[in-house]
TIGUBA-462764 format. One record per atom (N, C-alpha, C): residue in one letter; x, y, z. Coordinates in steps of 0.02 Angstrom, whole numbers, padded with zeros to 5 digits, always signed. Layout:
<sites>
AXYZ...
</sites>
This chain:
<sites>
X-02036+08297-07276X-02096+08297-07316X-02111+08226-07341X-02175+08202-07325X-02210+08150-07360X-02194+08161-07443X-02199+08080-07473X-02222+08083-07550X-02250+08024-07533X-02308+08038-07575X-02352+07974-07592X-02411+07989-07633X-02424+07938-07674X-02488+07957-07741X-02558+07963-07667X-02565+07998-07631X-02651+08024-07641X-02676+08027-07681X-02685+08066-07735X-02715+08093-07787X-02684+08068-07845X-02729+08073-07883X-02703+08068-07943X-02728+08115-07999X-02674+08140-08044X-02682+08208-08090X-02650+08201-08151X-02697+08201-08183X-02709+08176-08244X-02665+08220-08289X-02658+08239-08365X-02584+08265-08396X-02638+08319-08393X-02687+08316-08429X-02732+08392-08433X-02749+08423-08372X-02767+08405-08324X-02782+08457-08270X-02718+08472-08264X-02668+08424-08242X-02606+08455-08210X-02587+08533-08293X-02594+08527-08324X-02581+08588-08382X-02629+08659-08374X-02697+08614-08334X-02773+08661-08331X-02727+08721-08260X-02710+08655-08209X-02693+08698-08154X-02629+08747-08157X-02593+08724-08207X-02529+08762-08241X-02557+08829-08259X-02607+08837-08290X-02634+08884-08315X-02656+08930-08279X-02705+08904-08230X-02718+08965-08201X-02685+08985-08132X-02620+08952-08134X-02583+08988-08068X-02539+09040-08121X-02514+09038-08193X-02502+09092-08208X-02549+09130-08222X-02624+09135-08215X-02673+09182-08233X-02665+09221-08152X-02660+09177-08126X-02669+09221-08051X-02588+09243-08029X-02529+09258-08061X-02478+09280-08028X-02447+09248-08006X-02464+09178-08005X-02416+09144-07977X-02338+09124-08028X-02292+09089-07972X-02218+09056-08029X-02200+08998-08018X-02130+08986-08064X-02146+08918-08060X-02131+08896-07987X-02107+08926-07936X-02093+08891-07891X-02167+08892-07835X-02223+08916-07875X-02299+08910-07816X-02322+08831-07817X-02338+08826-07768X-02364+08756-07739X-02440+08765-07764X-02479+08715-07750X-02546+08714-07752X-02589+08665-07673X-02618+08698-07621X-02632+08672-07582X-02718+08646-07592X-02726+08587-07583X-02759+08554-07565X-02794+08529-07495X-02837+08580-07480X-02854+08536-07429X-02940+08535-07409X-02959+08485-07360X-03017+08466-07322X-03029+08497-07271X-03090+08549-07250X-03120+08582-07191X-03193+08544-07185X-03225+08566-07136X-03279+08528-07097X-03335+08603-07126X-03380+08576-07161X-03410+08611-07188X-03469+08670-07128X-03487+08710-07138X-03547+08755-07097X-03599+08726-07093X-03638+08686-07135X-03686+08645-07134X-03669+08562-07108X-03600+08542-07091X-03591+08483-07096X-03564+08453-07131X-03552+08412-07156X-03507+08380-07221X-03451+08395-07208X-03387+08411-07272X-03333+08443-07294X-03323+08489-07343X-03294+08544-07359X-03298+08591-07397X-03205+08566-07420X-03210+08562-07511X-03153+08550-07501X-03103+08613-07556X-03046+08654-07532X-03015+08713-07545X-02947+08730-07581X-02941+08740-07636X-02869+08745-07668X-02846+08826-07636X-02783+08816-07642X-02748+08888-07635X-02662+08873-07632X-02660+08958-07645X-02584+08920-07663X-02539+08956-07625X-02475+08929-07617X-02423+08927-07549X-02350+08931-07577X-02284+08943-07534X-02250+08955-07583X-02210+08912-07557X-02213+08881-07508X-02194+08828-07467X-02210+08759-07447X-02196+08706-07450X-02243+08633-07399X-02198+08635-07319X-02255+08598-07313X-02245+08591-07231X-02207+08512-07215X-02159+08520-07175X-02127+08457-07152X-02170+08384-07173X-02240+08385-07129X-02292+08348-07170X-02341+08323-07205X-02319+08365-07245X-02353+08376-07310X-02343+08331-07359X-02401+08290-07385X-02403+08247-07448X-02389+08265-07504X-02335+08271-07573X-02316+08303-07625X-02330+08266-07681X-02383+08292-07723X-02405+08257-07754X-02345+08300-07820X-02308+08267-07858X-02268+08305-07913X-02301+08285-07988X-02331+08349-08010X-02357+08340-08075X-02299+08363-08123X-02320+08385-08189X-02258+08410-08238X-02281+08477-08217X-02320+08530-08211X-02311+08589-08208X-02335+08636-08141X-02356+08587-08078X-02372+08604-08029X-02365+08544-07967X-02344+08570-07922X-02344+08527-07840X-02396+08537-07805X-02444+08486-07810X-02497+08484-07746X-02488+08457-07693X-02482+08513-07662X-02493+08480-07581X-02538+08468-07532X-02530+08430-07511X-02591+08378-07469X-02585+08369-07384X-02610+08407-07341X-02587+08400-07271X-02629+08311-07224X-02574+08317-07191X-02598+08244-07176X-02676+08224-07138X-02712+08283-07124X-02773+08271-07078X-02793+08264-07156X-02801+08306-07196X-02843+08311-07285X-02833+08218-07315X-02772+08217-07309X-02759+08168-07360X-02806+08098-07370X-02802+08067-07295X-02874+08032-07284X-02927+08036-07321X-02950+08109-07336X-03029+08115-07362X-03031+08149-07443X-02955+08142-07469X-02937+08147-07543X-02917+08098-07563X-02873+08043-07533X-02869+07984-07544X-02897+07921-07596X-02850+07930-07666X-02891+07883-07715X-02933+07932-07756X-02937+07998-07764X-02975+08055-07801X-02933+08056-07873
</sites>
């Protein structure tokens, strides 16, 4: 697994996103995925969801109360967010 700052997450969201993965069932060991699709109209549509796993290359972003992960085609176009 990749580490490297892509992103950057601030103390309050990282607490915001804490929050609502226990609103939705999640524990402490749920990931948070991040990623970039090619939108229906064009553009990019961009999608959280959560995983209970990362992938070999997967970017790990480590906050205090959640792991975002970042796949390497995404990371490019989150890059510096």
């Amino acid at each position: 697994m990749a580490s490297a700052p892509i992103i950057e997450v601030t103390e309050l969201a990282a607490k915001k996103l804490g929050e609502l993965i226990d609103e939705q069932g999640g524990n402490e060991g749920s990931l948070l995925r991040m990623m970039v699709v090619p939108g229906p109209q064009g553009g990019f549509q961009y999608m959280l969801g959560m995983e209970k796993s990362a992938n070999d290359d997967d970017f790990i972003i480590d906050t205090q109360t959640v792991k975002v992960l970042v796949d390497p085609e995404s990371a490019p176009l989150v890059e510096g967010a």
